[in-house]
C-alpha positions in Angstrom: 0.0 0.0 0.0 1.6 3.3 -0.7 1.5 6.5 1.1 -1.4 7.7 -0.8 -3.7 5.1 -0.1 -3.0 5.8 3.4 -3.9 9.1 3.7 -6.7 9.5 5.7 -9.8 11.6 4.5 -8.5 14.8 6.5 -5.3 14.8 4.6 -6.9 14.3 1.4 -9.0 17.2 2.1 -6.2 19.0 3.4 -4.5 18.1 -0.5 -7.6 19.4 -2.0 -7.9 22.9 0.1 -4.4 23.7 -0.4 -4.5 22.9 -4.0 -7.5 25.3 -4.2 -5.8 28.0 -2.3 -2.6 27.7 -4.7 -4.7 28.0 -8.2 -6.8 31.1 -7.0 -3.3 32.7 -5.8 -1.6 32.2 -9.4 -4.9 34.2 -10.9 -5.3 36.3 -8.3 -2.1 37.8 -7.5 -1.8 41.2 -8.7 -4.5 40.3 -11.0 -5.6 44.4 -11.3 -2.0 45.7 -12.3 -1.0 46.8 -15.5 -2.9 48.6 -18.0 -5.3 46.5 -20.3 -3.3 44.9 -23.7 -4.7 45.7 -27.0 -6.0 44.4 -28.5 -8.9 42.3 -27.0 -8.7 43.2 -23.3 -9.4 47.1 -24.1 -12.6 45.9 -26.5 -14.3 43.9 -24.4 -13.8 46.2 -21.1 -15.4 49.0 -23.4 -18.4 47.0 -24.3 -18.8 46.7 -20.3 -18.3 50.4 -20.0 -21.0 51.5 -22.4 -23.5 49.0 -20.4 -23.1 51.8 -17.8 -22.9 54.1 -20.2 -26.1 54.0 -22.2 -27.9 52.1 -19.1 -28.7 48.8 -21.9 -27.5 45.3 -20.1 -28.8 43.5 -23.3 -27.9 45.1 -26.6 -24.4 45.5 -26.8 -22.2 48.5 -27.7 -18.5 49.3 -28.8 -17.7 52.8 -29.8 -21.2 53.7 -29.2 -22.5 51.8 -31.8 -24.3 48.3 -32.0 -21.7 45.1 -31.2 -22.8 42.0 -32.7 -19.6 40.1 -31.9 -20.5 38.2 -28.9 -23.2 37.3 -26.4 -23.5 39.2 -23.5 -23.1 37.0 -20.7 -19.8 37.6 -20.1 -19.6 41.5 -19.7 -22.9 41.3 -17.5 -20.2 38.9 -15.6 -18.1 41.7 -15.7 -20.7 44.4 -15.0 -21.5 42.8 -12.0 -17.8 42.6 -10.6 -17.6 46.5 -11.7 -20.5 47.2 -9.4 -18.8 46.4 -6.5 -14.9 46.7 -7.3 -15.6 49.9 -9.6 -14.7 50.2 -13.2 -11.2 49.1 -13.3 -8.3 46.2 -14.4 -9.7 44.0 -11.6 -12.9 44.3 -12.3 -12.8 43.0 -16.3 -10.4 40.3 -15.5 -12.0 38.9 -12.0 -14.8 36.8 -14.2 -11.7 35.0 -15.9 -10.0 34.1 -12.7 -13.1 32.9 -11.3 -14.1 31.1 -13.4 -10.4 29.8 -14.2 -10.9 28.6 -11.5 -14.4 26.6 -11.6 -12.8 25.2 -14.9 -10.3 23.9 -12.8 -12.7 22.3 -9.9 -15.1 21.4 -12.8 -11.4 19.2 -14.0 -11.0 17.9 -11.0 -14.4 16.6 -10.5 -14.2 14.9 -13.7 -11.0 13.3 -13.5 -12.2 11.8 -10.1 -15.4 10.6 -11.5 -13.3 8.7 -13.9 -9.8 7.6 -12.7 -9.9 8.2 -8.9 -9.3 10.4 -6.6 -4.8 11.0 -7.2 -6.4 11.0 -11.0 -8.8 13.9 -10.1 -6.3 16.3 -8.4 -3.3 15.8 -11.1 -6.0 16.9 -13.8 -7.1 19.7 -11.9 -3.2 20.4 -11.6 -2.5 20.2 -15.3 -5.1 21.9 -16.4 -4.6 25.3 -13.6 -1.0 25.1 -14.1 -0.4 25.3 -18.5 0.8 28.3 -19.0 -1.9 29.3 -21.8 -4.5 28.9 -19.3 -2.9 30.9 -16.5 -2.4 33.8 -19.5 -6.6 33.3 -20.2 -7.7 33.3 -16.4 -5.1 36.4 -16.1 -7.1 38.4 -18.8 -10.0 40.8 -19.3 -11.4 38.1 -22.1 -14.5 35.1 -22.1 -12.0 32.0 -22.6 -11.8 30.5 -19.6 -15.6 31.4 -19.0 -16.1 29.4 -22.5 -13.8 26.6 -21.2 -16.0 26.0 -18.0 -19.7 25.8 -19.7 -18.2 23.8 -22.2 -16.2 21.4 -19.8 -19.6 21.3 -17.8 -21.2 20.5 -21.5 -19.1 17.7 -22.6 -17.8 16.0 -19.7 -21.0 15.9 -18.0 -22.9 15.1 -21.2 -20.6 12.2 -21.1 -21.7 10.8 -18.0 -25.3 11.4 -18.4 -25.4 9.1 -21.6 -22.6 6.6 -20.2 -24.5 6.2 -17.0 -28.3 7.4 -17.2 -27.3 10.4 -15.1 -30.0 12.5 -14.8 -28.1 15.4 -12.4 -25.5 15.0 -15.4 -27.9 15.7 -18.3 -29.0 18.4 -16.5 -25.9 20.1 -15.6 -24.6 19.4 -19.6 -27.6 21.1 -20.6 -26.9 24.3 -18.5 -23.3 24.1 -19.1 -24.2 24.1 -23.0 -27.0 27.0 -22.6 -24.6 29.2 -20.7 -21.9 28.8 -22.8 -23.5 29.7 -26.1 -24.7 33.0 -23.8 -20.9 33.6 -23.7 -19.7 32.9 -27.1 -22.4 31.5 -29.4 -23.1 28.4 -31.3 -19.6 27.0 -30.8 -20.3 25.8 -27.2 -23.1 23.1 -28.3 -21.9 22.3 -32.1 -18.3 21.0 -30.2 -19.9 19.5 -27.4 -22.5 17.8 -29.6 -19.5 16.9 -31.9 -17.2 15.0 -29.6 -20.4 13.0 -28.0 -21.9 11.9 -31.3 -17.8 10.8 -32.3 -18.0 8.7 -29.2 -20.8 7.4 -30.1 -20.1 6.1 -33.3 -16.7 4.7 -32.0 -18.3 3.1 -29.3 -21.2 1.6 -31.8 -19.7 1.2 -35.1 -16.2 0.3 -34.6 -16.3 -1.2 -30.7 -19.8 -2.6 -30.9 -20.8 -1.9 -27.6 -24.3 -1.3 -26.1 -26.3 1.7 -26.5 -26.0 5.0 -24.2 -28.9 5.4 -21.6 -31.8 7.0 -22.4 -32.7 10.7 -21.2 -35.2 13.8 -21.4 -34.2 15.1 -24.7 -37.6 17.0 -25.7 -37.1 18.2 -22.1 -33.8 19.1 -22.4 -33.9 21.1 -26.0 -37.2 22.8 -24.7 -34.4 23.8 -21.5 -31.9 24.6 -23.6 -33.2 27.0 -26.3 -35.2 29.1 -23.6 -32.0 29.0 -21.4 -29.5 30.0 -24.0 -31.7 31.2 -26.8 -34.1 33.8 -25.6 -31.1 36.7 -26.6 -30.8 35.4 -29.3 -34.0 35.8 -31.0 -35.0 39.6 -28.6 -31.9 40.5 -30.7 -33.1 39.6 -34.0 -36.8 41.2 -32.8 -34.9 44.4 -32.1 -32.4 45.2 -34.3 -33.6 42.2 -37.2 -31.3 41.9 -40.7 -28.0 43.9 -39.2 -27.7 41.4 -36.0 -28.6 38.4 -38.3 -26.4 39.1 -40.6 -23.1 40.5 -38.3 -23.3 38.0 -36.2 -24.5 34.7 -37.6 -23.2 35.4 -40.9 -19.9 37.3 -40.1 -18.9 36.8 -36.2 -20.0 33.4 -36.4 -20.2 31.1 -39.9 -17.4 33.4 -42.0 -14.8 33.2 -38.7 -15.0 29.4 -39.9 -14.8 29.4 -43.9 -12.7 32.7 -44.3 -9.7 34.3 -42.2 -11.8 37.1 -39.6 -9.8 39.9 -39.4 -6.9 38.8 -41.0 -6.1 35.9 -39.0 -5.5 32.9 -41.1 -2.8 30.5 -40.0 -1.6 27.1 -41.9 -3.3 23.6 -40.6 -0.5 22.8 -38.5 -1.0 25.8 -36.9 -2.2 24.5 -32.7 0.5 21.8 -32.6 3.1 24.3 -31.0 0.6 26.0 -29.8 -0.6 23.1 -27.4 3.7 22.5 -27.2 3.8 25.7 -25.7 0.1 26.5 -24.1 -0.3 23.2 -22.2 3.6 23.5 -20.6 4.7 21.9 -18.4 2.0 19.0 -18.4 2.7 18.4 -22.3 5.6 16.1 -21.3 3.4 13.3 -20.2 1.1 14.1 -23.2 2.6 11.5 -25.7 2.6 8.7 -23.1 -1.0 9.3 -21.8 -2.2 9.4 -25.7 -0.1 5.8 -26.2 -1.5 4.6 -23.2 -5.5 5.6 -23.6 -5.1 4.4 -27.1 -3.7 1.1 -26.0 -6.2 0.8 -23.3 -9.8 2.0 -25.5 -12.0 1.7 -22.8 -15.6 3.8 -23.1 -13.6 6.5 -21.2 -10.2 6.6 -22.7 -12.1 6.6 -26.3 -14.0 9.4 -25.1 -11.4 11.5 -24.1 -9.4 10.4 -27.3 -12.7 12.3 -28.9 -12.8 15.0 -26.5 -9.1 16.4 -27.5 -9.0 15.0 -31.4 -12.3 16.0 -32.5 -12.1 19.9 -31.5 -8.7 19.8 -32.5 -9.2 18.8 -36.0 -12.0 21.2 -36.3 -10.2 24.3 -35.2 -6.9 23.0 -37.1 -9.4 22.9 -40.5 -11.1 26.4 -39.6 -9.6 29.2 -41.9 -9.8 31.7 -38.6 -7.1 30.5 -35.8 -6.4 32.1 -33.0 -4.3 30.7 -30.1 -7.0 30.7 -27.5 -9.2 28.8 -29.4 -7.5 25.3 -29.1 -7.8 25.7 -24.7 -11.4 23.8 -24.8 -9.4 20.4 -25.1 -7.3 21.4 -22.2 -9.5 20.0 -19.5 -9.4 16.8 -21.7 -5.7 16.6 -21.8 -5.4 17.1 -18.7 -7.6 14.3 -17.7 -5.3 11.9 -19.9 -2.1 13.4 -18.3 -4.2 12.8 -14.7 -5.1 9.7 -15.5 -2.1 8.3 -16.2 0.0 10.4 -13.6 -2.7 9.6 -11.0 -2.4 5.8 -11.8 1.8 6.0 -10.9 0.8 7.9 -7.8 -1.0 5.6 -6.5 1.3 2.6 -7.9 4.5 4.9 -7.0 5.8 4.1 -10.3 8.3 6.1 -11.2 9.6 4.8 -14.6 6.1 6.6 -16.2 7.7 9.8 -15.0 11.4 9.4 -15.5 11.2 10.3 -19.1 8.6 12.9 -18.8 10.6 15.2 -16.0 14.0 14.7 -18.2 12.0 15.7 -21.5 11.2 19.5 -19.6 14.4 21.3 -19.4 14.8 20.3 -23.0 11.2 21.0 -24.0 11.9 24.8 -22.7 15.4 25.2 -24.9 13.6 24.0 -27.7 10.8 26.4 -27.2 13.4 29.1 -26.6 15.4 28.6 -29.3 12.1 28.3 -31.3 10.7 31.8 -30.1 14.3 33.8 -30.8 14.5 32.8 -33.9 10.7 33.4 -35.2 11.3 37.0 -33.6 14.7 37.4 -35.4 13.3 36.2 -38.9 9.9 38.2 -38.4 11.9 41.4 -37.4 9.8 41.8 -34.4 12.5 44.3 -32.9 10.1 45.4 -30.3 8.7 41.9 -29.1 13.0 40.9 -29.3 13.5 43.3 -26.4 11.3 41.5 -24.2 13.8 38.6 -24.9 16.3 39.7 -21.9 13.6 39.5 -19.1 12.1 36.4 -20.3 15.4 34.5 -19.5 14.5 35.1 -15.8 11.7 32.4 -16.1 14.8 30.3 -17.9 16.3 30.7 -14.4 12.8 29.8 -12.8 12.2 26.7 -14.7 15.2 24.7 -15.9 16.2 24.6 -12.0 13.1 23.8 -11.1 12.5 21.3 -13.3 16.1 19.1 -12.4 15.2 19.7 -8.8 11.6 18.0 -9.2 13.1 15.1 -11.1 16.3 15.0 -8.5 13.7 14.4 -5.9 11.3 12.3 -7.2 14.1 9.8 -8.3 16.2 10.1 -5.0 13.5 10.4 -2.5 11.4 7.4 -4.9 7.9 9.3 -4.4 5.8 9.9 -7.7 4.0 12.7 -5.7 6.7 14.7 -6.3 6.6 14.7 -9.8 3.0 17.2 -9.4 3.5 19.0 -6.7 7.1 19.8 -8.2 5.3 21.1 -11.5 3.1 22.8 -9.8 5.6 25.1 -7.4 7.5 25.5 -10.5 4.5 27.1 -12.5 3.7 29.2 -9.1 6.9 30.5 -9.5 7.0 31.6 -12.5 3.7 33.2 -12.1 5.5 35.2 -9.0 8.7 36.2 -11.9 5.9 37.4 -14.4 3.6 39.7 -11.8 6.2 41.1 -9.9 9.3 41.1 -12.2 8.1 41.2 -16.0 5.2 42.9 -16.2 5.6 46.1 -14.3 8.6 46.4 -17.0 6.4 46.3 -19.7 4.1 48.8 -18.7 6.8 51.5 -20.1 6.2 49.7 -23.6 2.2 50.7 -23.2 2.0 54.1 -23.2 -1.5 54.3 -24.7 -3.1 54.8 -21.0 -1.2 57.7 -20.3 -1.8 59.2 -23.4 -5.3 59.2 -23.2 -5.0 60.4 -19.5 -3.1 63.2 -21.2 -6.0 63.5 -23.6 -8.9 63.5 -21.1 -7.2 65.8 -19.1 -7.2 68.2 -21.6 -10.6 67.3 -23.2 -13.5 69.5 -23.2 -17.1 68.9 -25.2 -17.0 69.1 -28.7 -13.7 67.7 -29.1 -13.1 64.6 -31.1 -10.8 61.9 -30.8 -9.1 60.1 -33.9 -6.3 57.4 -34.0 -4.8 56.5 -37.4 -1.6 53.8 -38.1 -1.1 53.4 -34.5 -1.1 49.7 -33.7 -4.2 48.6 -31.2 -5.7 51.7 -29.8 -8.5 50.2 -28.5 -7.4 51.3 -25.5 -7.7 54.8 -26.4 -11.5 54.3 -26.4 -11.6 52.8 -23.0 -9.5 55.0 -20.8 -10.8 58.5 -22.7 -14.7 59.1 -21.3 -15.3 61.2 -24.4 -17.7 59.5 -26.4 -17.1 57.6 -29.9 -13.5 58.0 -31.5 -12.2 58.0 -34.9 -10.8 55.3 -36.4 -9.0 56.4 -39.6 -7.2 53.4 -40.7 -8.3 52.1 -44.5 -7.7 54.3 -47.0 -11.3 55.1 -47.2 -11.3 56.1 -43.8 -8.1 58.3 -44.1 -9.8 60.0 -47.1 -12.0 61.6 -43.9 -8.6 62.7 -42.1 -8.1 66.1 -43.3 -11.9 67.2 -43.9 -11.5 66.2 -39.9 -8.4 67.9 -39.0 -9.4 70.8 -40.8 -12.6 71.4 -39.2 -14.1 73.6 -36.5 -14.0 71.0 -33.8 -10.5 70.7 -32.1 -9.2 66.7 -32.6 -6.6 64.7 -30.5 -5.1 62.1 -32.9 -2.5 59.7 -32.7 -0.5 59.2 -35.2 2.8 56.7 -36.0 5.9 59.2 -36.1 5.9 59.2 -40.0 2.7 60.4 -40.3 3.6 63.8 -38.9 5.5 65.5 -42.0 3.2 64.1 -44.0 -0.1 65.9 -42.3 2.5 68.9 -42.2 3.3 68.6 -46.0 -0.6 68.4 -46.7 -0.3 72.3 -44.8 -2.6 70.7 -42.4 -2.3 72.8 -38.9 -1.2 70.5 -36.2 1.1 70.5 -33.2 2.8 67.3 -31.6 1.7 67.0 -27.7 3.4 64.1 -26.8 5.8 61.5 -28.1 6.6 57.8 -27.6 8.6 55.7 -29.6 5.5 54.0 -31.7 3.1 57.2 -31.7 2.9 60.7 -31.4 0.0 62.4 -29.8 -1.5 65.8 -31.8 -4.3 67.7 -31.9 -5.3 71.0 -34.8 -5.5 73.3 -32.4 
């Protein structure tokens, strides 16, 4: 018997609380400093700030015009955390910490259901600990709300039709209705994607018996008045325009055309997930090997889980990175699984390889990342370079350390807990030793401070070439800006800057002798190295 299967129920739930305690402190900590990034973090906190704004919780706004992009649930997430923590940093990102955090219990849960409970708390590890999902529970952005519905959605959907839970339909159906509230059709169509996969695996190919029966009339009726009634009040009120921004541009094009011009080749998540599910993704191959090998009802159905949203976002034409973090709770459950299992074995030759393989996984990564920056000529993303190597100095130690001591001291527990220190500390290099750096590389706050200290009604507000800027919008309190960026839009620049009204623009550097050459009357206010700050009068 090892020392796991000894522990009594108090130190198990001891393990559990302290766990708990450690993931809310590696999204929490220092969660409200720093300035939001542009692009994405700026947009959504504006949408929550024109809630207030224009006092309307259920039509959406951006620039004081109609947003179609997402549903609302959310900013009113947001909204609500505003109300009581005021408009701010901590407000916008609090929803992704929490529920980073329910993602991560939801994980947990899961794994336990299926492999036990070592299983259940080295999935919940995994999946707090990857460093993508630490970045999306650090960030004024839906993912990790998206992530937990849809966890909720598939896992739980899982259960209800492996073992006639009723509780489990129930909560899949919630999970499913909240989540399209938060991002749309994407958070049933993947769901319903990877359970009708398993099904046909488990049917066609393994020949197994059929999956219990449930309420479905019950549980569509549940579902479109849960998760649909926005939906169609937003075609009622505002009719063609939302039907055809949203389900025809936000929502079908994303998929068959680049949005936005983000395309990426079909290899495109495989060094994402390298990188994003760090430092789990070293037991990744072996816990693929191994659920493959084993093909039991579960493993398939994690196996389906992971492959079959990955090989629909790989064949979308839109990619972002954030996108491929709905198969982390899966993944995680495979590397929990079979991490939990040498845990409770204490079997240390399934780790050996794993812990070697880090140190190495992070040089590869690093020599990876300086030389797309050098190629790409991304001179200002090249001088973050020299305080990134302090997480080097974080992890590569780390990393020896945890395998040192699982090998000499002959525990498997280690291994986790190891991983997990390690990720806490390099959570603890970023807050307090990278980020406040950075904040001199984002000046656009303090310009638009400068701006709104300066502001008085009837001035406008335009931004042209600068890159982002969104945040210009959500830290002025002056109404709609400009944004003069195509060439159709910067056709209106002059008739603007050459008009009654006095304008604050921001321009990129080159843009000034230009204006100047066109004997339009402007004076610089302020400069930065990537934009200058002007106004006509």
């Amino acid at each position: 018997m090892t020392s796991y299967e000894r522990a009594s129920p108090i130190a198990i739930a001891a393990i559990r609380a302290g766990a708990l305690a450690l993931v809310a402190s590696l999204y929490l900590l220092g969660l409200g400093n720093g300035s939001l990034w542009d692009n994405s973090e700026p947009t959504y906190g504006e949408v929550v700030k024109e809630m207030f704004r224009l006092h309307d919780w259920i039509s959406l706004h951006y620039n004081y015009a109609p947003w179609y992009i997402h549903p609302p649930l959310w900013a009113w997430a947001a909204g609500a955390a505003s109300i009581v923590f005021g408009l701010n940093e901590f407000s916008l990102r609090l929803p992704s910490a929490v529920f980073g955090v329910l993602g991560v219990i939801a994980t947990y849960a899961a794994g336990r259901r299926l492999y036990g409970e070592a299983a259940g708390i080295v999935s919940g590890l995994a999946l707090a600990t990857s460093l993508e999902y630490i970045v999306l529970a650090r960030l004024a952005i839906l993912d990790t709300t998206l992530i937990f519905f849809m966890t909720l959605a598939t896992l739980w959907g899982y259960f209800a039709l492996r073992d006639g839970d009723r509780r489990a339909f129930w909560i899949a159906i919630a999970g499913a209705a909240l989540g399209t509230m938060t991002k749309g059709p994407v958070a049933f169509v993947v769901p319903v994607m990877v359970l009708a996969a398993w099904y046909l695996i488990e049917r066609i190919w393994l020949g197994r018996t059929e999956v219990a029966r449930l309420p479905w009339l019950a549980g569509i009726i549940v579902f479109v008045l849960l998760g649909g009634w926005w939906f169609a009040l937003q075609a009622t009120l505002h009719g063609a325009p939302f039907v055809q921004e949203y389900l025809g541009r936000s929502t079908f094009s994303r998929y068959l055309t680049p949005f936005e011009n983000q395309p990426g080749p079909f290899y495109y998540y495989i060094p994402i997930l390298l990188l994003g599910f760090f430092p789990y993704v070293a037991f990744l191959p072996k816990a693929i090997k191994e659920a493959w090998r084993e093909r039991s009802g579960d493993a398939v159905f994690l196996l389906c889980a992971a492959g079959a949203p990955f090989a629909f976002f790989s064949s979308a034409q839109t990619k972002l990175p954030n996108y491929i973090a709905i198969i982390f709770p899966a993944i995680s459950i495979l590397v929990g699984g079979l991490v939990g299992r040498a845990i409770e074995r204490n079997d240390l030759r399934t780790l050996r390889g794993a812990l070697l393989m880090l140190p190495l996984t992070l040089v590869l990564l690093t020599i990876g990342i300086v030389i797309y920056v050098q190629t790409q000529r991304l001179g200002e993303i090249a001088q973050l370079l020299p305080p990134l190597n302090l997480l080097g100095w974080v992890v590569v130690p780390a990393a020896l350390l945890t395998f040192a001591l699982t090998i000499t001291l002959r525990r498997a527990w280690i291994a986790p807990l190891g991983l997990t220190l390690m990720m806490a500390g390099v959570v603890g290099v970023l807050v307090l030793a990278i980020l406040p750096g950075l904040e001199s590389r984002k000046p656009m706050k303090a310009m638009a401070h400068h701006i709104q200290s300066l502001w008085r009604p009837g001035d406008k507000i335009a931004i042209t070439g600068v890159h982002g800027g969104f945040s210009l919008l959500f830290y002025t309190d002056a109404g709609p800006i400009y944004f003069l960026r195509t060439e159709t839009e910067r056709a209106n620049a002059d008739a603007l800057l050459k008009g009654d009204a006095r304008v604050y623009a921001l321009i990129v550097p080159y843009e000034y002798a230009d204006l100047r050459a066109r004997k339009i009357p402007v004076r610089i206010l302020e400069r930065q190295p990537t934009m200058w700050l002007i106004t006509n009068r």
